[in-house]
N, CA and C atoms of all chains as a GROMACS GRO file, in nm:
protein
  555
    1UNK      N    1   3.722   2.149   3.896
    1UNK     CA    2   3.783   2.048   3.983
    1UNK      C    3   3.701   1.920   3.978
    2UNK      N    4   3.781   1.828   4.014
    2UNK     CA    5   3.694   1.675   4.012
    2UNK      C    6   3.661   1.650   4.165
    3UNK      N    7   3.561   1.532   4.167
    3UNK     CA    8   3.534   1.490   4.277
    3UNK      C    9   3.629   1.323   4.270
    4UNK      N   10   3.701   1.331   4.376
    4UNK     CA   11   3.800   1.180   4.375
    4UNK      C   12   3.788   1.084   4.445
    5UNK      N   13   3.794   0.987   4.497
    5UNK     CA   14   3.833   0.903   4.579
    5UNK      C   15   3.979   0.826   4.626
    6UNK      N   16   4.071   0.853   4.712
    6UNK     CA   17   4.256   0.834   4.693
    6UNK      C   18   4.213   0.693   4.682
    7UNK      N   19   4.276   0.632   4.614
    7UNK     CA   20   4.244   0.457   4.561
    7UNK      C   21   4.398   0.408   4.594
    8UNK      N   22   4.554   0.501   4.620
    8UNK     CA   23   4.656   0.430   4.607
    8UNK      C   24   4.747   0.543   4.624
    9UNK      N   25   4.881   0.482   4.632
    9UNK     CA   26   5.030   0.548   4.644
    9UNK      C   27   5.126   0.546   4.579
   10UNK      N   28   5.186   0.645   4.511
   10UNK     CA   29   5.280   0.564   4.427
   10UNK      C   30   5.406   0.644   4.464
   11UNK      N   31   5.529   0.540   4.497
   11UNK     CA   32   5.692   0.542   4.512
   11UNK      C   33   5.731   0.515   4.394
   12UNK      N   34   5.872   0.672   4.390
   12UNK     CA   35   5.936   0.668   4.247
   12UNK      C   36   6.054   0.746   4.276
   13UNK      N   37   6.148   0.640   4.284
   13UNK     CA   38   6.262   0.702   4.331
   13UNK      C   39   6.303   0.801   4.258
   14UNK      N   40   6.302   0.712   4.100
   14UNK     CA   41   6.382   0.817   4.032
   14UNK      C   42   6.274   0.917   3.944
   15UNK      N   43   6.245   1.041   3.962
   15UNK     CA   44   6.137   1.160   3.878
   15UNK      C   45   6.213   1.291   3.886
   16UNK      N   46   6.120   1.357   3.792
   16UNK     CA   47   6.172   1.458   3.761
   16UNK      C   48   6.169   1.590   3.884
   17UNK      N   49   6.287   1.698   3.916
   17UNK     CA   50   6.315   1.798   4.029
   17UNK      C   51   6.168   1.815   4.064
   18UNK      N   52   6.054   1.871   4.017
   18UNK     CA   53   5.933   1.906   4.051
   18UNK      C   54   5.872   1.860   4.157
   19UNK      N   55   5.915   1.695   4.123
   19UNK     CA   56   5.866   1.624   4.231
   19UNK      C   57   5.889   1.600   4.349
   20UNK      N   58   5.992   1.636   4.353
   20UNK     CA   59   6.102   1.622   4.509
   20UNK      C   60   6.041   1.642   4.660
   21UNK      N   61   5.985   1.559   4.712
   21UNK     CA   62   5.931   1.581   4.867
   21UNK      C   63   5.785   1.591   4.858
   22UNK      N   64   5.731   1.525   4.722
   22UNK     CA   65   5.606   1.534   4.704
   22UNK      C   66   5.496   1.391   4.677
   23UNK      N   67   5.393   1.394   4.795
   23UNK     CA   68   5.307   1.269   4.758
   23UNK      C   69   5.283   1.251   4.661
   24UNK      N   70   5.255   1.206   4.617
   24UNK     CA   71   5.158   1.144   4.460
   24UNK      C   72   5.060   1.025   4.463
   25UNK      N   73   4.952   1.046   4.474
   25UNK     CA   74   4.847   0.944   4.501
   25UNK      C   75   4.760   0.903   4.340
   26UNK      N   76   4.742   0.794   4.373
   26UNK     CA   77   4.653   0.741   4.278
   26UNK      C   78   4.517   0.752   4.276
   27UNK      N   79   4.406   0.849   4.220
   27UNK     CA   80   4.304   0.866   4.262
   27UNK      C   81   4.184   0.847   4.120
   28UNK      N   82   4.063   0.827   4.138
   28UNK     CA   83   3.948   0.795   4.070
   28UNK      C   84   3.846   0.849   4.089
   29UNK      N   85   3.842   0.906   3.969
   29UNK     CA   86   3.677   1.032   3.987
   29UNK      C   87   3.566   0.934   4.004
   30UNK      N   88   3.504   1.025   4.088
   30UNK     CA   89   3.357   0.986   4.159
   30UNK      C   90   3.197   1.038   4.165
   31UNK      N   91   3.128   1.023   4.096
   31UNK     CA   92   3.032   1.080   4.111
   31UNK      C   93   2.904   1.148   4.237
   32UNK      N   94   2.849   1.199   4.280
   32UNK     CA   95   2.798   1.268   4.422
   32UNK      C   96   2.804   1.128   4.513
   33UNK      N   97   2.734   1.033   4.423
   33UNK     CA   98   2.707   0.895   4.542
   33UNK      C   99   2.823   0.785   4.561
   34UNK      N  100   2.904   0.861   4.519
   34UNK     CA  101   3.020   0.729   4.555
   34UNK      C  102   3.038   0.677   4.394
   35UNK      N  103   2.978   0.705   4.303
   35UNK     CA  104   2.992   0.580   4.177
   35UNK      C  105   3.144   0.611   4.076
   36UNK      N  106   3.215   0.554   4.031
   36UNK     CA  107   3.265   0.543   3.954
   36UNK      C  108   3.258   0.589   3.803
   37UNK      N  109   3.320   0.729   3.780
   37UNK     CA  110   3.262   0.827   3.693
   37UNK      C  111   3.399   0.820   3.541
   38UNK      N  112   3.505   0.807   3.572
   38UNK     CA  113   3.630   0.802   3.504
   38UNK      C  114   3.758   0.696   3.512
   39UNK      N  115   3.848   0.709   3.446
   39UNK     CA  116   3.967   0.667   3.511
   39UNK      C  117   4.060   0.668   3.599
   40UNK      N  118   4.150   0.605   3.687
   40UNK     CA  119   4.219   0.657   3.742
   40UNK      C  120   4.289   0.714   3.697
   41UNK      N  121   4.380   0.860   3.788
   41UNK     CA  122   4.472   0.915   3.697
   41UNK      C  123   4.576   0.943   3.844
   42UNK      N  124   4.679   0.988   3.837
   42UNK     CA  125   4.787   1.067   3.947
   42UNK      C  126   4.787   1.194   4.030
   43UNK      N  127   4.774   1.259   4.139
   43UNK     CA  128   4.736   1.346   4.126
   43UNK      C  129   4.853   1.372   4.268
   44UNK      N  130   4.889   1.490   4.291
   44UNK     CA  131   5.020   1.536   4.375
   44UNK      C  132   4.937   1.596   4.463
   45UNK      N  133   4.920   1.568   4.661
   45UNK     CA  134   4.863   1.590   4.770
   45UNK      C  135   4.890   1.698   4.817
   46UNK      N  136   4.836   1.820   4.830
   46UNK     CA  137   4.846   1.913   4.900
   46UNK      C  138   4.762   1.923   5.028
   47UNK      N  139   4.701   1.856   5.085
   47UNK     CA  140   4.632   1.867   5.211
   47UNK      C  141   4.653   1.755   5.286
   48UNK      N  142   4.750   1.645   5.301
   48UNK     CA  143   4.739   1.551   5.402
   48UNK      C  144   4.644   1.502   5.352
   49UNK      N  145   4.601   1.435   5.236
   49UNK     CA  146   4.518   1.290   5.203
   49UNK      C  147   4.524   1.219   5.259
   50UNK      N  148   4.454   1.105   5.286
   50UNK     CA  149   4.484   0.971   5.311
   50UNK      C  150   4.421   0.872   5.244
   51UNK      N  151   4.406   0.722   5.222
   51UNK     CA  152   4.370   0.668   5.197
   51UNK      C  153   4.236   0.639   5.214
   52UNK      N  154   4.123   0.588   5.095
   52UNK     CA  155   4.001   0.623   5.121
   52UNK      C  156   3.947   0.741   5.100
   53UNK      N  157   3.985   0.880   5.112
   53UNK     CA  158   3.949   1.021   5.134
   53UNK      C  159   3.877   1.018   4.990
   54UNK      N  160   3.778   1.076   5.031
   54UNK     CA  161   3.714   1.106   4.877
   54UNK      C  162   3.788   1.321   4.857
   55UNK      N  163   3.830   1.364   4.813
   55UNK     CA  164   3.908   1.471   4.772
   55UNK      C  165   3.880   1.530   4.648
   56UNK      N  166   3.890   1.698   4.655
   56UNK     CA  167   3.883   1.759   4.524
   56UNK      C  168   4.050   1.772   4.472
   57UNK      N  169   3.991   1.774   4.304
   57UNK     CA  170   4.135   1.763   4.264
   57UNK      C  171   4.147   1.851   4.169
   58UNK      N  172   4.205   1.950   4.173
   58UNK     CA  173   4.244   2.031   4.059
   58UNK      C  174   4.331   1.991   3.944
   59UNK      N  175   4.251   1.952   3.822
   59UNK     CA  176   4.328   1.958   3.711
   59UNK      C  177   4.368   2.033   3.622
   60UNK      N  178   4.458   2.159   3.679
   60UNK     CA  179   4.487   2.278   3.514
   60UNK      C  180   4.592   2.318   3.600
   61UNK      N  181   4.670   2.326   3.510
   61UNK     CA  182   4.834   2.332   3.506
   61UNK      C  183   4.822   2.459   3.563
   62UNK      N  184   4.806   2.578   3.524
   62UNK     CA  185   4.800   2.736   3.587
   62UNK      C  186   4.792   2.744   3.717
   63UNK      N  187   4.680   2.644   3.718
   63UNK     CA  188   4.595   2.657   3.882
   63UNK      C  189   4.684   2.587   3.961
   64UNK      N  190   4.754   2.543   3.913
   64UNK     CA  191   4.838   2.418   3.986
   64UNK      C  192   4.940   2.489   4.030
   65UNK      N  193   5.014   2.583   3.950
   65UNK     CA  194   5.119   2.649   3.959
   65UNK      C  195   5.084   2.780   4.062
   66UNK      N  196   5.006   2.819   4.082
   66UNK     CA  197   4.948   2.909   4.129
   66UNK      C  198   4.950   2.885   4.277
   67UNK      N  199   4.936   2.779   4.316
   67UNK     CA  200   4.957   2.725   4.447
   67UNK      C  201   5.099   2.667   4.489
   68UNK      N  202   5.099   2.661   4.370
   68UNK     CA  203   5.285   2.568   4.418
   68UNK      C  204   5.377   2.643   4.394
   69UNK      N  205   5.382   2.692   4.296
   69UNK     CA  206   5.487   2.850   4.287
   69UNK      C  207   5.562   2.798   4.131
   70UNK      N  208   5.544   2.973   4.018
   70UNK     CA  209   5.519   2.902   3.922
   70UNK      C  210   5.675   2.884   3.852
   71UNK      N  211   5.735   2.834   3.972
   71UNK     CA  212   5.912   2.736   3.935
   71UNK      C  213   5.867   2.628   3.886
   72UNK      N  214   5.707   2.561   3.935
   72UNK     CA  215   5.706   2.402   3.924
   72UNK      C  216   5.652   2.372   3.827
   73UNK      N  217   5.719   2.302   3.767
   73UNK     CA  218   5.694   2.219   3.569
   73UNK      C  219   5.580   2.163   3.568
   74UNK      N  220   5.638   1.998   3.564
   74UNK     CA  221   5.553   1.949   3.498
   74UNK      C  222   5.437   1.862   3.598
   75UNK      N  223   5.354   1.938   3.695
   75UNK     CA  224   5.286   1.876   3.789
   75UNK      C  225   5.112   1.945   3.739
   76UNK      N  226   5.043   1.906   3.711
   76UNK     CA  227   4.894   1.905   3.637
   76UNK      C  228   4.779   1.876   3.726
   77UNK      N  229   4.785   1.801   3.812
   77UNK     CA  230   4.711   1.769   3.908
   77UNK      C  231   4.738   1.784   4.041
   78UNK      N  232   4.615   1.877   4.144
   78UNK     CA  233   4.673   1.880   4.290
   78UNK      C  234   4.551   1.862   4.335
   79UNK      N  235   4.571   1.791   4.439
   79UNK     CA  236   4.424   1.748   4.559
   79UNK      C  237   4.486   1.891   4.647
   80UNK      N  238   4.363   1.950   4.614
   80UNK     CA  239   4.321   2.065   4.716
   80UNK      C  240   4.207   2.108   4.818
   81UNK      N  241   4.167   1.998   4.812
   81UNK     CA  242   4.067   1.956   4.956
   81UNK      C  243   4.030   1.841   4.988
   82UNK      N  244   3.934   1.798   5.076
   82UNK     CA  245   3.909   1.656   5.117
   82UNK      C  246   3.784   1.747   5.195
   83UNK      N  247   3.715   1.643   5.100
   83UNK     CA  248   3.519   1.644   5.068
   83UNK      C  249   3.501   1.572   5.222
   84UNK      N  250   3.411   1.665   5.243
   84UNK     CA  251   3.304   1.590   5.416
   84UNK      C  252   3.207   1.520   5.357
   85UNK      N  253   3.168   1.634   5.273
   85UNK     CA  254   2.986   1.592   5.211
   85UNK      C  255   2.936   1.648   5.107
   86UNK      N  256   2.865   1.612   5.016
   86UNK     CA  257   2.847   1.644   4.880
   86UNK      C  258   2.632   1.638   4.919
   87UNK      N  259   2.643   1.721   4.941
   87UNK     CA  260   2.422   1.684   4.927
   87UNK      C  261   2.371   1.685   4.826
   88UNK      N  262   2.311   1.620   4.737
   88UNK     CA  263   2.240   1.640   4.559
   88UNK      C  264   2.079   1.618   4.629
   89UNK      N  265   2.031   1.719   4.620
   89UNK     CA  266   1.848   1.684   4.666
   89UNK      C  267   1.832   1.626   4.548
   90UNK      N  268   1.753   1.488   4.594
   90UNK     CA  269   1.654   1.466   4.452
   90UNK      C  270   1.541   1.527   4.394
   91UNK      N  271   1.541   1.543   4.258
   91UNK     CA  272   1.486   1.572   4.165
   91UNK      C  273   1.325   1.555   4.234
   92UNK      N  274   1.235   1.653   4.200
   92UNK     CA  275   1.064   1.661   4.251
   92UNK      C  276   1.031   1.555   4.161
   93UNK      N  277   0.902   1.498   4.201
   93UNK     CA  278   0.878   1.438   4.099
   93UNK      C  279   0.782   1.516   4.046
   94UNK      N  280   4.811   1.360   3.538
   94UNK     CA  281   4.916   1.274   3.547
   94UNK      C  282   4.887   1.139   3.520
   95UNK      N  283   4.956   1.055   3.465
   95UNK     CA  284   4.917   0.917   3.454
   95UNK      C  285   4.991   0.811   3.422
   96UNK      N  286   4.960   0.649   3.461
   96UNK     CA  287   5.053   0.542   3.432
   96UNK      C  288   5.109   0.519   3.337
   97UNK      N  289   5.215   0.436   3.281
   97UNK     CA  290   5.257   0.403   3.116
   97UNK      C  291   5.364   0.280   3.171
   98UNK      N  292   5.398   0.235   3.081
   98UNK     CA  293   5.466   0.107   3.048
   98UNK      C  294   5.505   0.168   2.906
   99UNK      N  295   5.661   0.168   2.914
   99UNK     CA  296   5.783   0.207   2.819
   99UNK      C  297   5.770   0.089   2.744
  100UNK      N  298   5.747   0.073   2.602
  100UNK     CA  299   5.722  -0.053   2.497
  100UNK      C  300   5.848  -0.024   2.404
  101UNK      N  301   5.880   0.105   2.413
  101UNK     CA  302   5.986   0.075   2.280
  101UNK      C  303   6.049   0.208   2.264
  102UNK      N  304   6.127   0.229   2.208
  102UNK     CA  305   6.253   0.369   2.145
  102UNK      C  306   6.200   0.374   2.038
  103UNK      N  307   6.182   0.563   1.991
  103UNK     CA  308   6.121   0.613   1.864
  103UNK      C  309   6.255   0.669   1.830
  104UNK      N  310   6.340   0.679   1.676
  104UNK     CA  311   6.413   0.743   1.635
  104UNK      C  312   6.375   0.843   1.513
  105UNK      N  313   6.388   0.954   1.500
  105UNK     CA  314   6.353   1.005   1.425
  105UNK      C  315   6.465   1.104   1.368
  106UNK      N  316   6.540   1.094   1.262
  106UNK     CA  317   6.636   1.204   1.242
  106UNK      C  318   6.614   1.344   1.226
  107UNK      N  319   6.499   1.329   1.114
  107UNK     CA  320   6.429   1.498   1.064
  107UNK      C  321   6.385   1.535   1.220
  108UNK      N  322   6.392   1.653   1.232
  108UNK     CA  323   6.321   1.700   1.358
  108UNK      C  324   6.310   1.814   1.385
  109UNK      N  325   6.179   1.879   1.400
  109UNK     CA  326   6.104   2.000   1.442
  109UNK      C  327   6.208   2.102   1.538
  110UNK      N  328   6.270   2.211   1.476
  110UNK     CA  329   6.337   2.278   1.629
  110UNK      C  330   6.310   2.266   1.744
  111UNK      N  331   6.344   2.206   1.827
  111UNK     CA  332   6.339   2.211   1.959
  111UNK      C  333   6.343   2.077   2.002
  112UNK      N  334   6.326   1.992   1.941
  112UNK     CA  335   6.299   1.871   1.953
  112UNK      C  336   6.481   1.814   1.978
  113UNK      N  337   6.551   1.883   1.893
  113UNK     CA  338   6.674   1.832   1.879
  113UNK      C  339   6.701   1.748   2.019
  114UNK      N  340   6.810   1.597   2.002
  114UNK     CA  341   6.851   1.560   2.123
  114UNK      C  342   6.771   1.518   2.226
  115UNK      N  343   6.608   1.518   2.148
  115UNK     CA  344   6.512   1.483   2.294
  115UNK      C  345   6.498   1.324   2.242
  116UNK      N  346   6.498   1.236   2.375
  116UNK     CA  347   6.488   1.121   2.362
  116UNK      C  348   6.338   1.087   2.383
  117UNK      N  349   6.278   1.001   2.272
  117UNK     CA  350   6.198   0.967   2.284
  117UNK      C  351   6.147   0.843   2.312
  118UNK      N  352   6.055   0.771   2.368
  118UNK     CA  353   5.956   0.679   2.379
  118UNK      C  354   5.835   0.670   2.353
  119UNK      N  355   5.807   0.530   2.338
  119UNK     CA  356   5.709   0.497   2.298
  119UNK      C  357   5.651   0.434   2.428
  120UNK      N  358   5.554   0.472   2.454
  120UNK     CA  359   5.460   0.395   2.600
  120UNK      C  360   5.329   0.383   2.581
  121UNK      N  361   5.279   0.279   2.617
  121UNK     CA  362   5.168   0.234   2.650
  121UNK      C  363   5.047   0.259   2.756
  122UNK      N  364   4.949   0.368   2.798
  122UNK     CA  365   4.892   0.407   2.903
  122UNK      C  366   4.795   0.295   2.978
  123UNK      N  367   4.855   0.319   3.096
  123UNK     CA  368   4.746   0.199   3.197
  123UNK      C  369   4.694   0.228   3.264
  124UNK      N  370   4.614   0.153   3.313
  124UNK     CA  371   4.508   0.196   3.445
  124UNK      C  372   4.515   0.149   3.553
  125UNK      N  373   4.453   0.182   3.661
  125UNK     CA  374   4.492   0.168   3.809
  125UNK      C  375   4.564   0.043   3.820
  126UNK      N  376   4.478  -0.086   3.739
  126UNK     CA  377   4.534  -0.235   3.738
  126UNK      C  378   4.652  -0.288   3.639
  127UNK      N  379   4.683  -0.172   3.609
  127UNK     CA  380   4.831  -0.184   3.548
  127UNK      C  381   4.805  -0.255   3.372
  128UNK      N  382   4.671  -0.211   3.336
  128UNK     CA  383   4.626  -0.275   3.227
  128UNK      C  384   4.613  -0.165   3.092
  129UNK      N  385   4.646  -0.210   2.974
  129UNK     CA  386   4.638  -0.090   2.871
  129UNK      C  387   4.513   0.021   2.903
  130UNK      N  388   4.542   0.091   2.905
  130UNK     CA  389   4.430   0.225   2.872
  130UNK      C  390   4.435   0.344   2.798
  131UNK      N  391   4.416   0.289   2.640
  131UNK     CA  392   4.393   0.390   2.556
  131UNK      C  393   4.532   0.369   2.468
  132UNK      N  394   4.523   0.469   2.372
  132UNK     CA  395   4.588   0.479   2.232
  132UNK      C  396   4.759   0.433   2.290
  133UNK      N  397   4.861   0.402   2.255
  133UNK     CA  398   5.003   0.438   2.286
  133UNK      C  399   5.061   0.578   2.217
  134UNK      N  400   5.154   0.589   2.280
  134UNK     CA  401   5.183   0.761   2.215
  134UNK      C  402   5.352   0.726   2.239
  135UNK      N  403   5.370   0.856   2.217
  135UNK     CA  404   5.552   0.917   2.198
  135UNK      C  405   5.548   0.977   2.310
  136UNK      N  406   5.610   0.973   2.386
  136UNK     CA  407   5.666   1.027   2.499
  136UNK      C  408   5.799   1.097   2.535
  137UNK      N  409   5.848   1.246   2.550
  137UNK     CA  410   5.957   1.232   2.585
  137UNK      C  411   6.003   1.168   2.704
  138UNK      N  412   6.141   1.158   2.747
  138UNK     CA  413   6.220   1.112   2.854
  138UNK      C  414   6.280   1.191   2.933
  139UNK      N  415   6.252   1.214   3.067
  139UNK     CA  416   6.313   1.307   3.120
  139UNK      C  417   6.388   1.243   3.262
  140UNK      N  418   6.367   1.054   3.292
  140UNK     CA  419   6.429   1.066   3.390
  140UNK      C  420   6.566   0.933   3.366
  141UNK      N  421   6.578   0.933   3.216
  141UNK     CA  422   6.639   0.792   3.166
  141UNK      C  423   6.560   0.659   3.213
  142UNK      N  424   6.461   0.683   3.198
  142UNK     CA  425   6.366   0.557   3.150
  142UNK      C  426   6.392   0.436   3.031
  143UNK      N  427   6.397   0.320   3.070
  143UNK     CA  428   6.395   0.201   2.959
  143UNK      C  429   6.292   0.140   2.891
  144UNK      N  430   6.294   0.057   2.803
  144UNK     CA  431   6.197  -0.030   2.739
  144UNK      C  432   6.136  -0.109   2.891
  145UNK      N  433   6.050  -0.113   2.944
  145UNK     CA  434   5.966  -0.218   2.991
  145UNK      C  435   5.958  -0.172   3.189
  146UNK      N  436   6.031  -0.038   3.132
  146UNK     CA  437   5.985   0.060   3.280
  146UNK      C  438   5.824   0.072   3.310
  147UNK      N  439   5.772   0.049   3.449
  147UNK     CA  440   5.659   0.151   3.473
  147UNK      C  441   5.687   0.276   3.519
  148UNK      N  442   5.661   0.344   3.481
  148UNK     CA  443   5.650   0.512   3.444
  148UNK      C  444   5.530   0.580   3.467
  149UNK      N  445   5.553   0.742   3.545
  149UNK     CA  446   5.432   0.815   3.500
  149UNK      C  447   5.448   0.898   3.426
  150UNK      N  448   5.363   0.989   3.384
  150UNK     CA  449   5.345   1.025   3.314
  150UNK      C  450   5.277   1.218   3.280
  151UNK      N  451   5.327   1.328   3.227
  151UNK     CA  452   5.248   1.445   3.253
  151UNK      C  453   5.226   1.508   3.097
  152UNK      N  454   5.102   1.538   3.101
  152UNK     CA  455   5.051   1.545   2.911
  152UNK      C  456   5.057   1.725   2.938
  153UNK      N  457   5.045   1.725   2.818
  153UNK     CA  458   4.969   1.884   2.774
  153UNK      C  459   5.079   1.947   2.768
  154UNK      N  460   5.062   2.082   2.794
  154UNK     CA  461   5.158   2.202   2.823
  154UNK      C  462   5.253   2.175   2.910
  155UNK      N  463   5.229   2.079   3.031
  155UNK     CA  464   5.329   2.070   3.155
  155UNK      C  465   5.420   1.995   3.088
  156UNK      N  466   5.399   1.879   3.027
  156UNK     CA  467   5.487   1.794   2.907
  156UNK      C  468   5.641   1.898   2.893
  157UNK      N  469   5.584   2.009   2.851
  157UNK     CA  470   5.722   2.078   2.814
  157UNK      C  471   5.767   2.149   2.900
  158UNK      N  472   5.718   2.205   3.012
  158UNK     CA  473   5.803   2.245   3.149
  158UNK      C  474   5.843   2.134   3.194
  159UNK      N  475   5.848   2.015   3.138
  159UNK     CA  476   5.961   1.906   3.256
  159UNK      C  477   6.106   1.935   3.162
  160UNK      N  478   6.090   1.978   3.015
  160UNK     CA  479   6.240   1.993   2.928
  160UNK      C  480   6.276   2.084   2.968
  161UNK      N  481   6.410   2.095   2.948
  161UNK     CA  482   6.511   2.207   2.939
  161UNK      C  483   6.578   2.231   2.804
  162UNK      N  484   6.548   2.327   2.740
  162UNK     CA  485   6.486   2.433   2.810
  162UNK      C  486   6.297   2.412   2.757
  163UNK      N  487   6.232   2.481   2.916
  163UNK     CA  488   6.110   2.478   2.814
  163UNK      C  489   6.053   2.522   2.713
  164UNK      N  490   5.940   2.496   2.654
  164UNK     CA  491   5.834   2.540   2.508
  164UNK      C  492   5.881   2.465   2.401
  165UNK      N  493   5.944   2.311   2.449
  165UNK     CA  494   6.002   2.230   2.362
  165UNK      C  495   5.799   2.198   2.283
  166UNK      N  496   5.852   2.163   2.161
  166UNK     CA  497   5.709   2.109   2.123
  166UNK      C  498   5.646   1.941   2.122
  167UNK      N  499   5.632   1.943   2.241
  167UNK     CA  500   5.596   1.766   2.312
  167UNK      C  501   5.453   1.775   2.348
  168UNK      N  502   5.385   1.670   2.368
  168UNK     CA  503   5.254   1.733   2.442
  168UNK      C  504   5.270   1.536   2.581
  169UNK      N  505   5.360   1.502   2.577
  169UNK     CA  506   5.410   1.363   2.693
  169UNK      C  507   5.480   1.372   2.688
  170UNK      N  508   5.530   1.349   2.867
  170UNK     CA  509   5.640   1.352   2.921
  170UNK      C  510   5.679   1.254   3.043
  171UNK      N  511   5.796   1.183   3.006
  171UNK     CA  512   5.811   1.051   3.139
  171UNK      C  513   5.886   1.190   3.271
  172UNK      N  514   5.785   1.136   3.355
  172UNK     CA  515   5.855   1.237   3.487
  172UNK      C  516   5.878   1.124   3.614
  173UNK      N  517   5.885   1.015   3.572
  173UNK     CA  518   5.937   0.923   3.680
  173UNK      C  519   5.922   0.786   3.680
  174UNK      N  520   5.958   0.735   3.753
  174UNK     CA  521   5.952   0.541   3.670
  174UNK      C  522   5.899   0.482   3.834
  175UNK      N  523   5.801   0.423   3.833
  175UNK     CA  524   5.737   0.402   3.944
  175UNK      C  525   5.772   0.276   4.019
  176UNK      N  526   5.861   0.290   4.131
  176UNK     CA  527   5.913   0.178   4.237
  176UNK      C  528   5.792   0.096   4.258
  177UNK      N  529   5.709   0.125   4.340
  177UNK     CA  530   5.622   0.050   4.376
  177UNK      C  531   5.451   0.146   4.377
  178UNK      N  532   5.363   0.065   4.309
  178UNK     CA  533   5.197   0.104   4.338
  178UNK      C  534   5.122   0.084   4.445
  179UNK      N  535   5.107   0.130   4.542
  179UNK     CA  536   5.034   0.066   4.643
  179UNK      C  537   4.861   0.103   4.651
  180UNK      N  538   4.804   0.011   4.608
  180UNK     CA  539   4.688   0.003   4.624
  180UNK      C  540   4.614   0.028   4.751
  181UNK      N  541   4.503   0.110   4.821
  181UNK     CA  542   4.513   0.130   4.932
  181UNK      C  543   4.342   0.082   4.945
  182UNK      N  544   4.241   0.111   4.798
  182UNK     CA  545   4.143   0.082   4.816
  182UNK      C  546   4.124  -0.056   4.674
  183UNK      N  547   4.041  -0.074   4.670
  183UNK     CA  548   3.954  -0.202   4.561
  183UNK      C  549   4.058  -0.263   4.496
  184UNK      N  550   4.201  -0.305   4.558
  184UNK     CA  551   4.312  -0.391   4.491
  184UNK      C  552   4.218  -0.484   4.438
  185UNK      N  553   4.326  -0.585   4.312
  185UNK     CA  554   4.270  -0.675   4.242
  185UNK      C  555   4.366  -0.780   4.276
   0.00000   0.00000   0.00000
């Protein structure tokens, strides 16, 4: 799973059945401290996201289906939590 | 999942079983700021998408659970043409 930050929203009237009654947020992997690790990519809300939320995101189609029920096509990405806190102790010197 | 901008119609007559009748595109992948990101590819069409649509987008294996029937051999797939982006954090 990735670590995300929701960066956006996206409306689309017209998509494919899968999608039907489903958020879709625009989100950007993040590294422990907040930094900017990847691209943005799309990812379909299963926990009440919101804007700002830094969130884990499952990317593998199986896993995806596994939660959503495996009728649903072509959906690859699901936010399946929303991160409190990430602790990384630093390194001893 | 991810952005694209529809650039153009691919025709191809010869075609791989399964492929038959699938409409293809050509799109361009973007990033949050609606700016190229990365190679352009072939895309199928699954929601009647045009030249100069924003579109998203689903790669890999899921690519072919958006066809009917699936295990078509695609690895992109247009699964929707995007009304509006709303930026919620670091708009430009």
């Amino acid at each position: 799973m990735k670590v995300c930050r929701v960066i956006g929203n996206v409306v689309a009237t017209a998509h494919h059945p899968s999608y039907d009654g489903r958020k879709l947020m625009l989100v950007r992997p993040e590294g422990p401290r907040g930094e900017t690790v990847g691209d943005a990519f799309l990812a379909v809300d299963n926990v009440q996201a919101g804007p700002d939320d830094r969130v884990l995101v499952l990317t593998e189609g199986n896993g995806v289906r596994q939660i959503l029920g495996k009728e649903v096509g072509p959906i690859r990405s699901l936010i399946v939590g929303i991160v409190d806190d990430i602790d990384v102790p630093e390194p001893r010197a | 999942m991810y952005l694209g901008e529809v650039i153009g119609t691919v025709v191809a007559s010869a075609k791989t079983p399964g492929l038959e009748g699938a409409k293809l595109l050509l799109v361009q992948p973007l990033n949050e700021d609606r700016k190229p990101a990365g190679a352009k590819q072939v895309a199928v069409d699954t929601v009647q998408a045009g030249v100069g649509d924003f579109v998203y987008l689903v790669g890999s294996r899921e690519a072919a659970l958006a066809c009917q029937p699936t295990f078509v051999p695609v690895d992109a797939a247009i699964v929707g043409i995007v009304d509006d982006l709303e930026r919620t954090v670091g708009a430009s």
